[in-house]
N, CA, C and O of each residue as an XYZ file, in Angstrom:
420
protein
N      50.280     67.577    -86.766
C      50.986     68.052    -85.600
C      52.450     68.270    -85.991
O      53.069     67.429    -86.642
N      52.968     69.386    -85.589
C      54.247     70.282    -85.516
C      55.104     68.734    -85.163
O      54.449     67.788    -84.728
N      56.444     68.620    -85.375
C      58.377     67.851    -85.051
C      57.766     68.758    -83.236
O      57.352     68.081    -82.295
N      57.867     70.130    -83.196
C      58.408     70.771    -81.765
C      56.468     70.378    -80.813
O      56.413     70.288    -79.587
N      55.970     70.315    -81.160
C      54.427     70.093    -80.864
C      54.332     68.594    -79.946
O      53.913     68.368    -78.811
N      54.933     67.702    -81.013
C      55.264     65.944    -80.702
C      56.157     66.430    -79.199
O      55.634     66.249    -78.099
N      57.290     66.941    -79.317
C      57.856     67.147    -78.133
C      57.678     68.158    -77.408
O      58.713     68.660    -76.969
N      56.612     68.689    -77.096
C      56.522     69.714    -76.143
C      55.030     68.684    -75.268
O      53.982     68.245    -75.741
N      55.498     68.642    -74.147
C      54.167     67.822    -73.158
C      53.475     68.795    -72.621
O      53.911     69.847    -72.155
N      52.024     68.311    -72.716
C      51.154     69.038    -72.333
C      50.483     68.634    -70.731
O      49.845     67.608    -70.491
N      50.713     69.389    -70.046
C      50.404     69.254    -68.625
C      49.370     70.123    -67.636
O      49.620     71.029    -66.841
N      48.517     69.689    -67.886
C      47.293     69.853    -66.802
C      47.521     70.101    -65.323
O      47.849     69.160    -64.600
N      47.342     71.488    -64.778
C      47.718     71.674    -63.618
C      46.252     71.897    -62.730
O      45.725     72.976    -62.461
N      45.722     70.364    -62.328
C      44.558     69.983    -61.421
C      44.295     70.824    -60.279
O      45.483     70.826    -59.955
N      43.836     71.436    -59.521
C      43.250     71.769    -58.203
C      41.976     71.651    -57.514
O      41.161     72.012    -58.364
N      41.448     71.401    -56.631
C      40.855     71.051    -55.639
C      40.430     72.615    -55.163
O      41.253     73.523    -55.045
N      39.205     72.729    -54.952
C      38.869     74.182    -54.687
C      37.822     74.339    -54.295
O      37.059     73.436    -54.637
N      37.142     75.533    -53.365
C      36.234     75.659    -53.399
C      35.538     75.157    -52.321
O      34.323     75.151    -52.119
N      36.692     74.626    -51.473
C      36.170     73.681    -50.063
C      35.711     74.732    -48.899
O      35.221     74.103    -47.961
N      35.719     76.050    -48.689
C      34.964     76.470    -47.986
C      33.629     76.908    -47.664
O      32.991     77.184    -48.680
N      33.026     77.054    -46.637
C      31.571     77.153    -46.502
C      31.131     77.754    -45.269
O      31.627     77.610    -44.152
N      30.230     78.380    -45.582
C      29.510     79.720    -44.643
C      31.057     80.524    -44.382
O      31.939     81.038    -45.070
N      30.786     80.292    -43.050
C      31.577     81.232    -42.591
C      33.438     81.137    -42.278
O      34.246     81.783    -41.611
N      33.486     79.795    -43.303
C      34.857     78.932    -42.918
C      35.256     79.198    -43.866
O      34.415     79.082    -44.757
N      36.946     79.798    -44.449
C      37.597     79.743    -45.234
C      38.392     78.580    -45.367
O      39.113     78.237    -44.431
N      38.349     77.980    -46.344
C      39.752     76.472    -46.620
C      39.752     76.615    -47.719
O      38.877     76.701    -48.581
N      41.396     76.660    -47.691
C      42.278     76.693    -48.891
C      42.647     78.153    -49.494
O      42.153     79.163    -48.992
N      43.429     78.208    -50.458
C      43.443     79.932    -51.044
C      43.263     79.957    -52.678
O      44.035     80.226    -53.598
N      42.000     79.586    -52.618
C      41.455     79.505    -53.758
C      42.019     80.513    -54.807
O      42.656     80.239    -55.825
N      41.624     81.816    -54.308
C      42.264     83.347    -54.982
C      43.388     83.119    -55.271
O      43.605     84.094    -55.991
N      44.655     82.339    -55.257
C      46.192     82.552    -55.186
C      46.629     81.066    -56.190
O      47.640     80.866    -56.864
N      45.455     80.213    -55.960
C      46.144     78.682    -56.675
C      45.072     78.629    -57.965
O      45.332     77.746    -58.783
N      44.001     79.391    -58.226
C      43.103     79.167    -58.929
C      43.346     79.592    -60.741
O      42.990     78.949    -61.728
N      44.004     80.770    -60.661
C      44.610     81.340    -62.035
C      45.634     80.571    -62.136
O      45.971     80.394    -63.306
N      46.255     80.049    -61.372
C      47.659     78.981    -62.315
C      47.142     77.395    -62.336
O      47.671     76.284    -62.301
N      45.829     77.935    -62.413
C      45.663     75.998    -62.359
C      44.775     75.993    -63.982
O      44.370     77.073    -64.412
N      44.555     74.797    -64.726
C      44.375     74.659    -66.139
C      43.004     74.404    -66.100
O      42.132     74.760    -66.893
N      42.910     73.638    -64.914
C      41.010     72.857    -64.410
C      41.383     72.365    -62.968
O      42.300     71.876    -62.309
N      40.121     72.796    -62.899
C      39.508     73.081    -61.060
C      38.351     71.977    -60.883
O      37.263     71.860    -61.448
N      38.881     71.338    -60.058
C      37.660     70.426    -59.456
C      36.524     71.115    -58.178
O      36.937     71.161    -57.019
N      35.448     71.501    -58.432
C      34.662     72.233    -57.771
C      34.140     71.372    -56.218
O      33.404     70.419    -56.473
N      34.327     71.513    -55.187
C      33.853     70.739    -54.054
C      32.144     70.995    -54.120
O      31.682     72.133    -54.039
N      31.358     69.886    -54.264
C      30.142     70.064    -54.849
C      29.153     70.248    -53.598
O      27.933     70.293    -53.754
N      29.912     70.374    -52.065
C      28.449     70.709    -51.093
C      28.580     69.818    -49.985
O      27.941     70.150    -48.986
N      29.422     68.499    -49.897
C      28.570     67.587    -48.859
C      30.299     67.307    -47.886
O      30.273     67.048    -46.683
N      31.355     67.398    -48.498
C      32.432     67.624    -47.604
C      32.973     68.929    -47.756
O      34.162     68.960    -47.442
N      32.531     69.958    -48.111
C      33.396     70.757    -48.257
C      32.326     71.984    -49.301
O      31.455     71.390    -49.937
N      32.335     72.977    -49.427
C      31.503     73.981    -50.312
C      30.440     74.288    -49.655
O      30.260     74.118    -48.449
N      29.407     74.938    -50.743
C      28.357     75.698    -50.372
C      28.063     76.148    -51.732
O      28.964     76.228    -52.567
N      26.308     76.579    -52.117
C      26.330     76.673    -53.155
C      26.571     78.360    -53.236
O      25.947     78.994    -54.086
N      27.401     78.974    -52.414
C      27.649     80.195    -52.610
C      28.938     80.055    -53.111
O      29.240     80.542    -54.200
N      29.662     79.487    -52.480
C      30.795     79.473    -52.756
C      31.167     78.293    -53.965
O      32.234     78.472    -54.553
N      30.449     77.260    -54.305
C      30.495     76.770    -55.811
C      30.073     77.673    -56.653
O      30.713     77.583    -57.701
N      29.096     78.706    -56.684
C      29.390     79.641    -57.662
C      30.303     80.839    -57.882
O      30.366     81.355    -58.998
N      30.912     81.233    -57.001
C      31.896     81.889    -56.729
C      33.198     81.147    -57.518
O      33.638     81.530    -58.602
N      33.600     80.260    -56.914
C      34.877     78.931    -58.000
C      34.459     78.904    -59.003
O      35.167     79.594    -59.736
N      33.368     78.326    -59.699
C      33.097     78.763    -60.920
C      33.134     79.452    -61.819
O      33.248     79.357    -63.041
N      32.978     80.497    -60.786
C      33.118     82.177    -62.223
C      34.686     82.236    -61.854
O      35.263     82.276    -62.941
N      35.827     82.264    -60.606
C      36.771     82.022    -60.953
C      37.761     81.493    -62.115
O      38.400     82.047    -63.009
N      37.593     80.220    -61.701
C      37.689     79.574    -62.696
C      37.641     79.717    -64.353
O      38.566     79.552    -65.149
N      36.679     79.968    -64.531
C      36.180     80.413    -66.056
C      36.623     82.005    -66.265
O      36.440     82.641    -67.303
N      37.198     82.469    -65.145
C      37.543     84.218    -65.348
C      39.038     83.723    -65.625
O      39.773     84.593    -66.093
N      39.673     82.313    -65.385
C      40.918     82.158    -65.830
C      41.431     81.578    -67.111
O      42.389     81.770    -67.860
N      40.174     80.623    -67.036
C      39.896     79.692    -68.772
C      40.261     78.322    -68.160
O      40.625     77.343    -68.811
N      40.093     78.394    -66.630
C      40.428     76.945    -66.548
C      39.078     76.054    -66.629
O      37.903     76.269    -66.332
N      39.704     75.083    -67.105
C      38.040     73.980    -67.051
C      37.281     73.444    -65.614
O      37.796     73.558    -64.501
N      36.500     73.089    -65.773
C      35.765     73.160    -64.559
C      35.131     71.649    -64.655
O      34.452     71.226    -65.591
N      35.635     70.692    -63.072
C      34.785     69.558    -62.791
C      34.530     69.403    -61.580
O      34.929     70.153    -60.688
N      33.630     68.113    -61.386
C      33.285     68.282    -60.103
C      33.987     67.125    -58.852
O      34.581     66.083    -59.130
N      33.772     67.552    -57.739
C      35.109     67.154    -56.977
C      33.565     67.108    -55.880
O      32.860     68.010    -55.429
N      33.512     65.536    -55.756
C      32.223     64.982    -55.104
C      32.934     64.473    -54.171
O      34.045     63.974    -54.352
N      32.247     64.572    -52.903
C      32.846     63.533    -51.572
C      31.692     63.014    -50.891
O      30.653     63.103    -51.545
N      31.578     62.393    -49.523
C      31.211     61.818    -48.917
C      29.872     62.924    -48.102
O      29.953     64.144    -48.248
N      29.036     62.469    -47.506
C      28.323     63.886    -46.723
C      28.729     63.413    -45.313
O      28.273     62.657    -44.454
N      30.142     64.469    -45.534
C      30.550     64.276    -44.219
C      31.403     65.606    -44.158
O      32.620     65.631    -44.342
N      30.468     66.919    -43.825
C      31.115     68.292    -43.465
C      32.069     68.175    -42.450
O      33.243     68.527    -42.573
N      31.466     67.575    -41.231
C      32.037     68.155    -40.369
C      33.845     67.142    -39.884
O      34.792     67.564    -39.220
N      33.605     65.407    -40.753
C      34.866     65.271    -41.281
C      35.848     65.208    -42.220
O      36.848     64.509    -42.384
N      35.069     66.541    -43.075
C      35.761     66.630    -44.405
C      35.793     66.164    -45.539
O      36.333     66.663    -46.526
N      34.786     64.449    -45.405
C      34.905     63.420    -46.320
C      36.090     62.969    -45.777
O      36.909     62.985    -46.697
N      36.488     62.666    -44.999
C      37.563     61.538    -45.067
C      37.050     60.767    -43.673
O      37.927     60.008    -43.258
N      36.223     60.775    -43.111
C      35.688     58.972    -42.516
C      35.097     57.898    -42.924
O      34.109     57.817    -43.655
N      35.550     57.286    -42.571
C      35.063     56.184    -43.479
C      33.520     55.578    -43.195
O      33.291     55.222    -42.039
N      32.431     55.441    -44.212
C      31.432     55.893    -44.291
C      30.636     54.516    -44.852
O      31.085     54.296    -45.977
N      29.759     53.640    -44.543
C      29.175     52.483    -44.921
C      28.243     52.938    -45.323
O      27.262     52.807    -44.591
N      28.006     53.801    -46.841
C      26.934     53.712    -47.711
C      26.640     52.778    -48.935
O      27.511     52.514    -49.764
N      25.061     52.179    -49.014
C      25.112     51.205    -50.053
C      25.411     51.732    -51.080
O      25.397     52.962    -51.127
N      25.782     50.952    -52.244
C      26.521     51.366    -53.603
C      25.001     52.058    -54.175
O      25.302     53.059    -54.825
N      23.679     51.891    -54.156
C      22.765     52.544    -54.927
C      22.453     53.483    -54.370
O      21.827     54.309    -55.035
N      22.697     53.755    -53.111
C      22.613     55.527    -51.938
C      24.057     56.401    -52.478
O      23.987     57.625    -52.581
N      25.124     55.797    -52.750
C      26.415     56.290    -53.096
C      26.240     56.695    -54.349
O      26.671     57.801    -54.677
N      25.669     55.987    -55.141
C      25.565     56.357    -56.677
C      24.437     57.761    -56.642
O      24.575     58.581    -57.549
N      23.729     57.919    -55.962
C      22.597     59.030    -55.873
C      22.767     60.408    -55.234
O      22.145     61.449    -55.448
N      23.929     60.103    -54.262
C      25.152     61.316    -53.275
C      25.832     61.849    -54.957
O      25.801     62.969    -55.468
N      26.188     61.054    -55.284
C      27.224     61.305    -57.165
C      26.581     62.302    -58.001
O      27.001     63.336    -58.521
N      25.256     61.623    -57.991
C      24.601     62.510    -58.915
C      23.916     63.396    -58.370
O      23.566     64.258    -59.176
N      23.536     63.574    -57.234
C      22.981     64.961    -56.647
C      24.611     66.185    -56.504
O      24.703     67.402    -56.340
N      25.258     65.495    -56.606
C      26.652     67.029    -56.006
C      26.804     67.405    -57.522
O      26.884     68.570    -57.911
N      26.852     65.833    -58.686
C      27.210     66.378    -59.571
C      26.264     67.067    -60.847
O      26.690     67.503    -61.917
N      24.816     67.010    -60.356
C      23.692     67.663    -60.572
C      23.898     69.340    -60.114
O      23.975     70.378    -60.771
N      23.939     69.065    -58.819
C      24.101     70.597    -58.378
C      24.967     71.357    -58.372
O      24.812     72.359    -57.674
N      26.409     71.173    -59.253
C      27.507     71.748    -59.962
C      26.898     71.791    -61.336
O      26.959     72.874    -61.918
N      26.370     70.870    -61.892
C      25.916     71.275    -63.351
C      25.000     72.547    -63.328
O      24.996     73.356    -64.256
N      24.164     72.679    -62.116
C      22.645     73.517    -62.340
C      23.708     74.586    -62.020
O      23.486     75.480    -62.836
N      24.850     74.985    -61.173
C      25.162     76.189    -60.988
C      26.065     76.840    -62.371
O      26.451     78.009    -62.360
């Protein structure tokens, strides 16, 4: 590694994307998506659709940003943010189904 390499920081510019579904637009995916480095994909259960996770996807990758998945709660209609009493082995299986069905897309 380069003297100017050591001092130049490398910074990851994260976003959250992809949270709309059917007929609901959220967020401006189109406008924050090319300046971002890697995109966390909303995988279906607060937020997305698998139309619109494949849509972020090819975004995404039409920018070179990396692509992960951005799992929440199955709670559409509050976004993932209520607070939600699922057992830890039902929670672990919500994980791997959003982050199953971001891998298959």
């Amino acid at each position: 590694m380069t003297a100017e390499a050591r001092r130049s920081p490398v910074i990851d510019l994260n976003v959250d994307a992809g949270e709309s579904f059917g007929a609901y637009r959220i967020g401006a995916d189109e406008e924050i998506v090319p300046l971002a480095t890697s995109v966390n994909v909303a995988c279906g259960l607060h937020g997305g659709d698998p139309l619109v996770m494949r849509r972020t996807v090819r975004l995404a990758a039409s920018h070179g940003a990396a692509v992960g998945a951005h799992p929440g709660y199955p709670d559409l209609q509050g976004f993932g943010r209520r607070g939600m009493a699922i057992p830890p082995e039902e929670l672990v299986q919500i994980l791997l189904y959003q982050i199953g069905a971001l891998a298959a897309i």
